[in-house]
C-alpha positions in Angstrom: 0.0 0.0 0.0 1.6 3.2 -1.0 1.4 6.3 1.7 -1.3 8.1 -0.3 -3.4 4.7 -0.3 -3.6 4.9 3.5 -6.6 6.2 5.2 -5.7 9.6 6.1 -6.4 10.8 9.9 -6.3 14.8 9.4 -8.9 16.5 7.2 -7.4 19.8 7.3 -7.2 22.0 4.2 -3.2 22.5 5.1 -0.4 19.8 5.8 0.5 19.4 10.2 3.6 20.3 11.4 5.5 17.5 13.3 4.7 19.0 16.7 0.8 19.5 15.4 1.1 15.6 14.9 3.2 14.7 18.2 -0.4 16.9 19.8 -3.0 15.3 18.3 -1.2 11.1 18.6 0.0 11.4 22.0 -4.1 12.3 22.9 -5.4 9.6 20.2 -7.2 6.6 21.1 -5.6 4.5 18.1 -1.9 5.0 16.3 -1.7 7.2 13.2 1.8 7.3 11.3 2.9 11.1 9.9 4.9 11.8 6.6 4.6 14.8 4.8 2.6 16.9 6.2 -0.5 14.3 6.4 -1.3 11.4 9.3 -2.1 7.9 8.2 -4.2 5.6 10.2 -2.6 2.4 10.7 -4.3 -0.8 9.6 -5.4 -3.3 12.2 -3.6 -6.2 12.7 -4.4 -10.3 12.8 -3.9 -12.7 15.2 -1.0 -14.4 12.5 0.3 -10.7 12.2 0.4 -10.3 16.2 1.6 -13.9 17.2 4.9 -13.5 15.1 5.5 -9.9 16.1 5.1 -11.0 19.7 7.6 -14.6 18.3 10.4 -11.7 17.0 10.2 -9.3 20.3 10.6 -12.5 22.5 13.3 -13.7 19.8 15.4 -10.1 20.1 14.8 -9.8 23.6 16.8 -13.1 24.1 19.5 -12.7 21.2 20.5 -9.3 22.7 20.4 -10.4 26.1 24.0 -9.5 27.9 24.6 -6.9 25.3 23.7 -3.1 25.8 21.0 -3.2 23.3 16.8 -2.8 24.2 13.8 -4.1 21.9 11.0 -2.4 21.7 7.1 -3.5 20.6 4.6 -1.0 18.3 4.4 1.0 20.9 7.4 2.7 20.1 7.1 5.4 17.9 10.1 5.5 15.7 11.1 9.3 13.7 13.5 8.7 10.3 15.0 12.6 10.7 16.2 12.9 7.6 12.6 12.0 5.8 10.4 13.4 8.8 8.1 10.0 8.6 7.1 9.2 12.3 6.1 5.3 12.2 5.6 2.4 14.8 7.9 -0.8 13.5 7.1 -4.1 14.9 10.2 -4.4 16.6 12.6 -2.0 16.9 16.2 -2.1 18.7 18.5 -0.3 19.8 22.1 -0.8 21.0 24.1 1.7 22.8 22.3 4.7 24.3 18.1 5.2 23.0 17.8 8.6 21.6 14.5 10.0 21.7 13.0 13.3 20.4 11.7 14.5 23.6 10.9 14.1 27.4 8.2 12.1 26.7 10.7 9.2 25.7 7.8 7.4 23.2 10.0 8.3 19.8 13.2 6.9 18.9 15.2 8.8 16.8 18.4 6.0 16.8 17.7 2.5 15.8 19.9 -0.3 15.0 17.5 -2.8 13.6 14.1 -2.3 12.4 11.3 -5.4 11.6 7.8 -4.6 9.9 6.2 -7.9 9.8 4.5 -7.9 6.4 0.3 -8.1 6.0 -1.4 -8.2 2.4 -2.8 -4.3 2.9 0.8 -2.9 3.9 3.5 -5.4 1.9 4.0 -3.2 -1.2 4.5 0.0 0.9 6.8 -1.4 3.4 8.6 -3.5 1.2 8.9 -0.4 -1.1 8.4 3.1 0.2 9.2 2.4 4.0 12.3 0.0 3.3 14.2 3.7 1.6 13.0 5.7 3.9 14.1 3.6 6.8 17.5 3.1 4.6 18.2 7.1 5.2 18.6 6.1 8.7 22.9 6.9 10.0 22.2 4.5 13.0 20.9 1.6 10.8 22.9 -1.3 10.9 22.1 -3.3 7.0 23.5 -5.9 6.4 
């Protein structure tokens, strides 16, 4: 699903601001992702979709375990600087020091490893338009 093909969250005549966005989730009942000026209401997941995120998280949490690295769940909001999308992987880690954008410590502004599990309604835009934009990324490890 490309980013325009997403439901969009604001209906205002003029693109948000980040902080206009950081206002209206942090008060939201469900999770909208930001790029561009425009919020994007996140698709629901299944129970496949949540069992294997919940499999990876476990998975991570164990693999890093002894090493100064942290996993985090969707809850996470995660903000690519250089591209200004504001998003909520699956799992994200982090090893060394979290960064975050604020004192609200709910956006992470340095991962090391990023995982979108893929769904039928979200495969194309991850795979395609997410996967750059998480590419732009200094802290990303690819391998």
């Amino acid at each position: 699903m490309l980013a325009s093909e997403h439901p969009r969250v604001n209906v205002a005549e003029r693109p948000i601001t980040a902080e206009e966005y950081l206002k209206i989730e942090r008060k939201a009942e469900f999770k909208s992702e930001f790029y561009r000026g425009e919020m994007f209401a996140r698709s629901g997941g299944s129970r496949k979709h949540s069992r294997l995120s919940v499999r990876l998280n476990v998975f991570f949490e164990q693999h890093f375990e002894g090493r100064a690295c942290e996993n985090y769940n969707s809850d996470i909001r995660v903000l690519v600087e250089e591209t200004g999308l504001y998003t909520y992987p699956n799992v994200s880690v982090v090893c060394g020091a979290p960064k975050f954008v604020d004192a609200q410590v709910d956006t992470l502004i340095n991962p090391t490893l990023l995982v979108e599990v893929l769904s039928p309604s979200t495969e194309e835009y991850d795979r395609r338009t997410k996967v750059k934009l998480y590419r732009t990324l200094p802290s990303l490890r690819v391998s």
